[in-house]
C-alpha positions, 0 to 999 in steps of 0.5 A: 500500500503506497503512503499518501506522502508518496502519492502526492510527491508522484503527482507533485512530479506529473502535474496535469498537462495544460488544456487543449487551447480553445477547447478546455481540459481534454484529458483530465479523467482518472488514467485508471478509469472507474473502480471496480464495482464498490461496496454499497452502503445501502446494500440490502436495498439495493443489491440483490446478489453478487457475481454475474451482472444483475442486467444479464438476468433481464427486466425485474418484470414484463414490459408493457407494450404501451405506456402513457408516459416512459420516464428513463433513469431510477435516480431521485429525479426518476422516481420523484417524477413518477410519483407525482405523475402517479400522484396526479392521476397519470395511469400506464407511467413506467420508469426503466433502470438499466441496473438497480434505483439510484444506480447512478449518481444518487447512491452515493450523494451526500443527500444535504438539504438546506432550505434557502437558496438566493432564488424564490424559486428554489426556495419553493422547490425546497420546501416541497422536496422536504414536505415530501420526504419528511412528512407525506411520503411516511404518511402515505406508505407507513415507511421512513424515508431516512430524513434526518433533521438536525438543521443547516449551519452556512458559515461567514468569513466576511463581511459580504458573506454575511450581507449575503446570508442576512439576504437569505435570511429576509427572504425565508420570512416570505416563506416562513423559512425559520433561520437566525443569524448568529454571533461566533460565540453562539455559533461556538455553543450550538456547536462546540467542536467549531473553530470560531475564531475567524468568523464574521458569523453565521446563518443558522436554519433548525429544520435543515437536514438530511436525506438517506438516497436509497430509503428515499427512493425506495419509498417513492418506488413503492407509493408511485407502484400503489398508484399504478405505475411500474418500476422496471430495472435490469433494462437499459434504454438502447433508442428512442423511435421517433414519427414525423407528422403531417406538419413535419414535427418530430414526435416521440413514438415509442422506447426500444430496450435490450428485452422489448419496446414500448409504444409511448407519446412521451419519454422522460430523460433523467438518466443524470450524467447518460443524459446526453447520451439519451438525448443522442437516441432522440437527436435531442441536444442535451448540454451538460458535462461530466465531472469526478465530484468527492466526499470521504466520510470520517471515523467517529468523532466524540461530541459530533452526534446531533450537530447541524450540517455545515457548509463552509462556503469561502472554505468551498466545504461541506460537512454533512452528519453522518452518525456520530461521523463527517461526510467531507466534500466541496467544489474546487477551481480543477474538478476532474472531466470525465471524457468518456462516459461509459454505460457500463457504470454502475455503483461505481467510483472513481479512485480519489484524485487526492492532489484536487481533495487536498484543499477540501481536507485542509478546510475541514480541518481548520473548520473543525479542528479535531478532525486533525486527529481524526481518521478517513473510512471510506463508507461511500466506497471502501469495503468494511470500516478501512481507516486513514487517519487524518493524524499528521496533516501537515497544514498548508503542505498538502503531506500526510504521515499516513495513506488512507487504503486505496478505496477512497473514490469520487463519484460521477456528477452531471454539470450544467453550463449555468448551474442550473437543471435541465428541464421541460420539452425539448424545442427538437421533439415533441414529447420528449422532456428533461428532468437532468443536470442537477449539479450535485443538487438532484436529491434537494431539488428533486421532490419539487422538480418531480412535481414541477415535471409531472405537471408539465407532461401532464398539463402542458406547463408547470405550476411554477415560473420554471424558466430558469431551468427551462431547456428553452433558456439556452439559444440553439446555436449554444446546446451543442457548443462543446468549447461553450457548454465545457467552459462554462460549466467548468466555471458554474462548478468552479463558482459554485460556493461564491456569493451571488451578486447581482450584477456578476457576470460569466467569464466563460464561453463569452464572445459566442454571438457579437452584434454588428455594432459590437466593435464599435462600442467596445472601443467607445468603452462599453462593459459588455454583460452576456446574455443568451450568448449575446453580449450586449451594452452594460455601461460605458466606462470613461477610461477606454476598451474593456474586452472580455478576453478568452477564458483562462480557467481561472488558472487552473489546468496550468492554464496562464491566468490573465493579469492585468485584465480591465473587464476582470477588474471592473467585473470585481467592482459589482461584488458588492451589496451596496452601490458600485464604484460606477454607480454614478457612470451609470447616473450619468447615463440615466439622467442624459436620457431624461435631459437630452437624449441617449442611444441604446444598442439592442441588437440582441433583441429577438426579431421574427416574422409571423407570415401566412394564410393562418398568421392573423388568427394565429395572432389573435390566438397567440396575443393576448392584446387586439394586434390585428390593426391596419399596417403600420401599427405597433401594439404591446402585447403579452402571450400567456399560457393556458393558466393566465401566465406571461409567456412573454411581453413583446411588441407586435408591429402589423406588416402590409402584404408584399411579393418582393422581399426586402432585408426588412420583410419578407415576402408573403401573402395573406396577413404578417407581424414583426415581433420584437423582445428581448433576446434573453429570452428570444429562444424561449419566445420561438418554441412557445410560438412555435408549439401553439401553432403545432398545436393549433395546426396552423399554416403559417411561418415564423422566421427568426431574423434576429441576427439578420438586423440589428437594432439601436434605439434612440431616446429623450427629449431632443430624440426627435430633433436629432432624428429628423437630421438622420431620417427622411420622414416628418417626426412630428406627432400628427404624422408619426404617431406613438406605437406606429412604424414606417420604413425610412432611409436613415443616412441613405440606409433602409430602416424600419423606424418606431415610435416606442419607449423603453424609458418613458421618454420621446423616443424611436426604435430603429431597425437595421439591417445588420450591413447598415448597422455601423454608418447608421450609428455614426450618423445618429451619434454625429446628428446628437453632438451637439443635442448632448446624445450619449451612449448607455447601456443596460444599467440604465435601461433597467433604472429608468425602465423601474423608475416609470414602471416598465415591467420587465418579463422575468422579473416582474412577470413570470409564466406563473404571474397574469397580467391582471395581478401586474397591473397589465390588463390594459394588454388584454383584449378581454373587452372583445369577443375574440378568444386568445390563449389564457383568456377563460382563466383571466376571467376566472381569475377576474371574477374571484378577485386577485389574490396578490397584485405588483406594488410599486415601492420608493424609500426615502433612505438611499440604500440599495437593493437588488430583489428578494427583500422581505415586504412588511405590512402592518407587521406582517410579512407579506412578500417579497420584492421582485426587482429593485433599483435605483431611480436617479431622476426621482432620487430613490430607491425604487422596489415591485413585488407582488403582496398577498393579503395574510387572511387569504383574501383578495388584494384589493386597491383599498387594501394596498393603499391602507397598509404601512409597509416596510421592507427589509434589507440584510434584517433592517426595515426600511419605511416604503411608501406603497404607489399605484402608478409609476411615481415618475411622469404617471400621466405619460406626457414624456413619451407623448413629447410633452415636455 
C-alpha cells in the first residue's frame, strides 16, 4: 500500500498537462478509469446478489407494450417524477433502470438539504422536496424515508458573506423559512467542536437536514407502484423511435430496450450524467458535462452526534452528519472531466484524485479542528470500516504521515453550463422532456422538480415560473457548443460556493454571438454583460476598451491566468451589496436620457416574422392584446399560457402584404407581424410560438431574423430633433404617431423606424439591417453632438425602465404571474369577443378577485437593493420584492413585488393603499411608501413629447 506522502510527491512530479487551447481540459479523467464495482452502503436495498451482472438476468418484470408516459433513469429525479405523475392521476407511467434505483449518481450523494437558496424559486422547490420526504411520503406508505433533521449551519468569513446570508435570511420570512443569524460565540455553543475564531458569523436554519438516497427512493418506488405505475430495472434504454407528422414535427413514438419496446407519446430523460447520451437516441441536444465530484466520510468523532450540517462556503466545504461521523466534500477551481462516459457504470467510483481533495481536507480541518486527529473510512466506497487517519496533516503542505487504503473514490456528477437543471420539452421533439443536470443538487431539488415535471407532461406547463431551468433558456446555436457548454460549466462548478451578486457576470464561453455594432462600442468603452450568448451594452466606462478576453480557467489546468485584465477588474467592482464604484457612470447615463437624449444598442433583441394564410388568427390566438390593426401599427402585447401566465411581453408591429422581399420583410401573402423582445429570452419566445401553432395546426411561418438586423434605439427629449437630421420622414406627432412604424432611409440606409419607449421618454426604435448597422450609428451619434446624445447601456435601461414602471418579463412577470395581478390588463383584449390563449382563466381569475397584485415601492433612505427583500405590512410579512433599483431622476430607491393579503383574501386597491409597509434589507426595515402608478411622469406626457 503506497503512503499518501508518496502519492502526492508522484503527482507533485506529473502535474496535469495544460488544456487543449480553445477547447478546455481534454484529458483530465482518472488514467485508471472507474473502480471496480464498490461496496454499497445501502446494500440490502439495493443489491440483490453478487457475481454475474444483475442486467444479464433481464427486466425485474414484463414490459408493457404501451405506456402513457416512459420516464428513463431510477435516480431521485426518476422516481420523484413518477410519483407525482402517479400522484396526479397519470395511469400506464413506467420508469426503466438499466441496473438497480439510484444506480447512478444518487447512491452515493451526500443527500444535504438546506432550505434557502438566493432564488424564490428554489426556495419553493425546497420546501416541497422536504414536505415530501419528511412528512407525506411516511404518511402515505407507513415507511421512513431516512430524513434526518438536525438543521443547516452556512458559515461567514466576511463581511459580504454575511450581507449575503442576512439576504437569505429576509427572504425565508416570505416563506416562513425559520433561520437566525448568529454571533461566533453562539455559533461556538450550538456547536462546540467549531473553530470560531475567524468568523464574521453565521446563518443558522433548525429544520435543515438530511436525506438517506436509497430509503428515499425506495419509498417513492413503492407509493408511485400503489398508484399504478411500474418500476422496471435490469433494462437499459438502447433508442428512442421517433414519427414525423403531417406538419413535419418530430414526435416521440415509442422506447426500444435490450428485452422489448414500448409504444409511448412521451419519454422522460433523467438518466443524470447518460443524459446526453439519451438525448443522442432522440437527436435531442442535451448540454451538460461530466465531472469526478468527492466526499470521504470520517471515523467517529466524540461530541459530533446531533450537530447541524455545515457548509463552509469561502472554505468551498461541506460537512454533512453522518452518525456520530463527517461526510467531507466541496467544489474546487480543477474538478476532474470525465471524457468518456461509459454505460457500463454502475455503483461505481472513481479512485480519489487526492492532489484536487487536498484543499477540501485542509478546510475541514481548520473548520473543525479535531478532525486533525481524526481518521478517513471510506463508507461511500471502501469495503468494511478501512481507516486513514487524518493524524499528521501537515497544514498548508498538502503531506500526510499516513495513506488512507486505496478505496477512497469520487463519484460521477452531471454539470450544467449555468448551474442550473435541465428541464421541460425539448424545442427538437415533441414529447420528449428533461428532468437532468442537477449539479450535485438532484436529491434537494428533486421532490419539487418531480412535481414541477409531472405537471408539465401532464398539463402542458408547470405550476411554477420554471424558466430558469427551462431547456428553452439556452439559444440553439449554444446546446451543442462543446468549447461553450465545457467552459462554462467548468466555471458554474468552479463558482459554485461564491456569493451571488447581482450584477456578476460569466467569464466563460463569452464572445459566442457579437452584434454588428459590437466593435464599435467596445472601443467607445462599453462593459459588455452576456446574455443568451449575446453580449450586449452594460455601461460605458470613461477610461477606454474593456474586452472580455478568452477564458483562462481561472488558472487552473496550468492554464496562464490573465493579469492585468480591465473587464476582470471592473467585473470585481459589482461584488458588492451596496452601490458600485460606477454607480454614478451609470447616473450619468440615466439622467442624459431624461435631459437630452441617449442611444441604446439592442441588437440582441429577438426579431421574427409571423407570415401566412393562418398568421392573423394565429395572432389573435397567440396575443393576448387586439394586434390585428391596419399596417403600420405597433401594439404591446403579452402571450400567456393556458393558466393566465406571461409567456412573454413583446411588441407586435402589423406588416402590409408584399411579393418582393426586402432585408426588412419578407415576402408573403395573406396577413404578417414583426415581433420584437428581448433576446434573453428570444429562444424561449420561438418554441412557445412555435408549439401553439403545432398545436393549433396552423399554416403559417415564423422566421427568426434576429441576427439578420440589428437594432439601436434612440431616446429623450431632443430624440426627435436629432432624428429628423438622420431620417427622411416628418417626426412630428400628427404624422408619426406613438406605437406606429414606417420604413425610412436613415443616412441613405433602409430602416424600419418606431415610435416606442423603453424609458418613458420621446423616443424611436430603429431597425437595421445588420450591413447598415455601423454608418447608421455614426450618423445618429454625429446628428446628437451637439443635442448632448450619449451612449448607455443596460444599467440604465433597467433604472429608468423601474423608475416609470416598465415591467420587465422575468422579473416582474413570470409564466406563473397574469397580467391582471401586474397591473397589465390594459394588454388584454378581454373587452372583445375574440378568444386568445389564457383568456377563460383571466376571467376566472377576474371574477374571484386577485389574490396578490405588483406594488410599486420608493424609500426615502438611499440604500440599495437588488430583489428578494422581505415586504412588511402592518407587521406582517407579506412578500417579497421582485426587482429593485435605483431611480436617479426621482432620487430613490425604487422596489415591485407582488403582496398577498395574510387572511387569504383578495388584494384589493383599498387594501394596498391602507397598509404601512416596510421592507427589509440584510434584517433592517426600511419605511416604503406603497404607489399605484409609476411615481415618475404617471400621466405619460414624456413619451407623448410633452415636455
Amino acid at each position: 500500500m503506497a503512503s499518501l506522502s508518496r502519492a502526492l510527491r508522484v503527482a507533485a512530479a506529473h502535474p496535469r498537462q495544460s488544456p487543449t487551447r480553445g477547447m478546455g481540459p481534454c484529458n483530465l479523467s482518472s488514467a485508471a478509469g472507474p473502480t471496480a464495482e464498490k461496496s454499497v452502503p445501502y446494500q440490502r436495498t439495493l443489491k440483490e446478489g453478487q457475481g454475474t451482472s444483475v442486467v444479464a438476468q433481464g427486466p425485474s418484470r414484463p414490459l408493457p407494450s404501451t405506456a402513457n408516459v416512459v420516464v428513463i433513469g431510477g435516480g431521485s429525479l426518476g422516481c420523484q417524477t413518477l410519483y407525482h405523475l402517479a400522484k396526479l392521476g397519470m395511469s400506464g407511467a413506467v420508469l426503466l433502470e438499466r441496473e438497480r434505483l439510484t444506480s447512478g449518481t444518487t447512491w452515493h450523494t451526500a443527500g444535504l438539504l438546506w432550505q434557502l437558496r438566493p432564488s424564490d424559486v428554489e426556495v419553493e422547490l425546497l420546501a416541497h422536496t422536504r414536505r415530501v420526504v419528511s412528512r407525506e411520503l411516511e404518511e402515505e406508505t407507513g415507511l421512513h424515508t431516512g430524513w434526518i433533521q438536525n438543521g443547516g449551519l452556512f458559515i461567514a468569513s466576511n463581511r459580504q458573506r454575511l450581507d449575503e446570508y442576512k439576504r437569505l435570511m429576509s427572504l425565508g420570512k416570505a416563506y416562513g423559512v425559520e433561520s437566525h443569524v448568529l454571533s461566533p460565540a453562539e455559533t461556538k455553543t450550538l456547536y462546540p467542536l467549531m473553530n470560531v475564531d475567524d468568523l464574521y458569523g453565521t446563518l443558522y436554519v433548525p429544520h435543515d437536514g438530511t436525506m438517506d438516497p436509497a430509503g428515499t427512493c425506495t419509498t417513492l418506488a413503492r407509493a408511485a407502484s400503489a398508484r399504478g405505475a411500474q418500476v422496471i430495472e435490469n433494462c437499459p434504454v438502447t433508442g428512442i423511435r421517433v414519427w414525423t407528422d403531417d406538419f413535419g414535427v418530430r414526435r416521440v413514438a415509442g422506447v426500444e430496450t435490450q428485452h422489448g419496446s414500448i409504444q409511448t407519446p412521451c419519454v422522460v430523460n433523467c438518466a443524470g450524467v447518460w443524459a446526453s447520451a439519451v438525448g443522442r437516441m432522440a437527436g435531442v441536444k442535451v448540454p451538460l458535462v461530466a465531472m469526478h465530484h468527492a466526499y470521504v466520510v470520517t471515523e467517529r468523532i466524540e461530541g459530533i452526534q446531533n450537530m447541524p450540517n455545515v457548509r463552509d462556503h469561502d472554505a468551498s466545504v461541506y460537512l454533512r452528519l453522518q452518525g456520530d461521523a463527517l461526510s467531507v466534500g466541496g467544489y474546487e477551481a480543477n474538478p476532474i472531466f470525465w471524457e468518456e462516459v461509459s454505460d457500463k457504470f454502475a455503483f461505481g467510483l472513481f479512485d480519489l484524485d487526492w492532489e484536487v481533495f487536498t484543499q477540501h481536507i485542509e478546510g475541514a480541518i481548520n473548520r473543525v479542528p479535531v478532525l486533525e486527529k481524526t481518521g478517513i473510512k471510506s463508507t461511500v466506497c471502501g469495503p468494511g470500516g478501512a481507516l486513514a487517519p487524518l493524524q499528521g496533516w501537515e497544514r498548508g503542505s498538502g503531506r500526510h504521515s499516513v495513506a488512507p487504503r486505496e478505496t477512497s473514490c469520487q463519484k460521477p456528477e452531471s454539470f450544467t453550463p449555468d448551474h442550473k437543471p435541465l428541464m421541460g420539452e425539448a424545442p427538437e421533439l415533441r414529447g420528449f422532456f428533461l428532468g437532468c443536470g442537477f449539479n450535485s443538487a438532484g436529491m434537494m431539488l428533486g421532490g419539487g422538480c418531480g412535481q414541477e415535471l409531472a405537471h408539465w407532461i401532464i398539463h402542458g406547463r408547470p405550476e411554477k415560473d420554471m424558466h430558469g431551468y427551462d431547456i428553452r433558456r439556452f439559444h440553439h446555436s449554444l446546446t451543442d457548443h462543446p468549447r461553450w457548454i465545457r467552459e462554462r460549466s467548468h466555471e458554474s462548478y468552479a463558482k459554485n460556493y461564491s456569493v451571488v451578486f447581482p450584477h456578476d457576470e460569466p467569464l466563460a464561453g463569452r464572445n459566442m454571438r457579437r452584434d454588428p455594432l459590437h466593435e464599435e462600442l467596445l472601443g467607445q468603452g462599453c462593459v459588455f454583460q452576456e446574455r443568451h450568448g449575446w453580449e450586449r451594452p452594460g455601461w460605458f466606462h470613461p477610461r477606454g476598451p474593456a474586452p472580455v478576453l478568452e477564458y483562462d480557467y481561472y488558472g487552473a489546468y496550468g492554464s496562464r491566468a490573465h493579469e492585468d485584465y480591465a473587464y476582470r477588474r471592473l467585473l470585481a467592482d459589482e461584488y458588492t451589496f451596496a452601490f458600485p464604484p460606477h454607480h454614478d457612470t451609470i447616473k450619468k447615463e440615466c439622467l442624459a436620457c431624461r435631459g437630452a437624449a441617449a442611444v441604446f444598442d439592442m441588437s440582441y433583441f429577438g426579431k421574427f416574422y409571423l407570415v401566412g394564410l393562418d398568421a392573423r388568427k394565429a395572432a389573435d390566438w397567440l396575443f393576448s392584446a387586439d394586434v390585428s390593426r391596419p399596417p403600420g401599427s405597433t401594439v404591446y402585447t403579452c402571450m400567456l399560457n393556458h393558466r393566465g401566465g406571461t409567456e412573454s411581453d413583446l411588441t407586435v408591429s402589423r406588416l402590409a402584404p408584399s411579393h418582393q422581399a426586402s432585408p426588412l420583410a419578407p415576402a408573403f401573402e395573406g396577413d404578417g407581424y414583426y415581433l420584437a423582445m428581448g433576446g434573453a429570452v428570444a429562444q424561449h419566445n420561438w418554441s412557445h410560438i412555435t408549439t401553439v401553432l403545432q398545436d393549433q395546426k396552423s399554416q403559417c411561418q415564423l422566421i427568426d431574423s434576429s441576427e439578420d438586423l440589428g437594432m439601436i434605439s434612440i431616446q429623450g427629449p431632443a430624440s426627435r430633433a436629432i432624428l429628423q437630421e438622420v431620417l427622411d420622414a416628418d417626426l412630428s406627432n400628427e404624422a408619426f404617431p406613438f406605437s406606429t412604424h414606417k420604413l425610412l432611409r436613415a443616412a441613405g440606409h433602409l430602416v424600419r423606424a418606431m415610435r416606442l419607449s423603453f424609458v418613458g421618454e420621446l423616443g424611436w426604435e430603429l431597425h437595421i439591417p445588420k450591413a447598415s448597422c455601423v454608418p447608421v450609428y455614426r450618423a445618429v451619434m454625429a446628428a446628437g453632438a451637439k443635442h448632448g446624445l450619449i451612449n448607455a447601456g443596460y444599467r440604465a435601461i433597467d433604472s429608468l425602465s423601474i423608475e416609470k414602471g416598465y415591467r420587465h418579463w422575468h422579473a416582474d412577470l413570470r409564466p406563473d404571474d397574469s397580467p391582471l395581478e401586474a397591473g397589465l390588463a390594459f394588454t388584454c383584449k378581454l373587452k372583445s369577443p375574440v378568444p386568445f390563449l389564457g383568456r377563460e382563466a383571466l376571467e376566472q381569475q377576474r371574477a374571484a378577485g386577485l389574490r396578490r397584485r405588483l406594488v410599486c415601492f420608493t424609500m426615502e433612505d438611499k440604500v440599495p437593493m437588488f430583489g428578494l427583500e422581505a415586504i412588511w405590512r402592518n407587521g406582517q410579512v407579506v412578500g417579497h420584492v421582485r426587482r429593485a433599483d435605483f431611480g436617479f431622476a426621482i432620487d430613490k430607491t425604487i422596489a415591485y413585488g407582488y403582496i398577498h393579503d395574510p387572511s387569504g383574501g383578495p388584494v384589493s386597491l383599498d387594501f394596498v393603499k391602507s397598509g404601512d409597509y416596510a421592507l427589509e434589507r440584510m434584517g433592517v426595515t426600511y419605511g416604503a411608501q406603497a404607489h399605484l402608478k409609476s411615481p415618475f411622469d404617471p400621466n405619460n406626457k414624456r413619451v407623448k413629447g410633452i415636455y
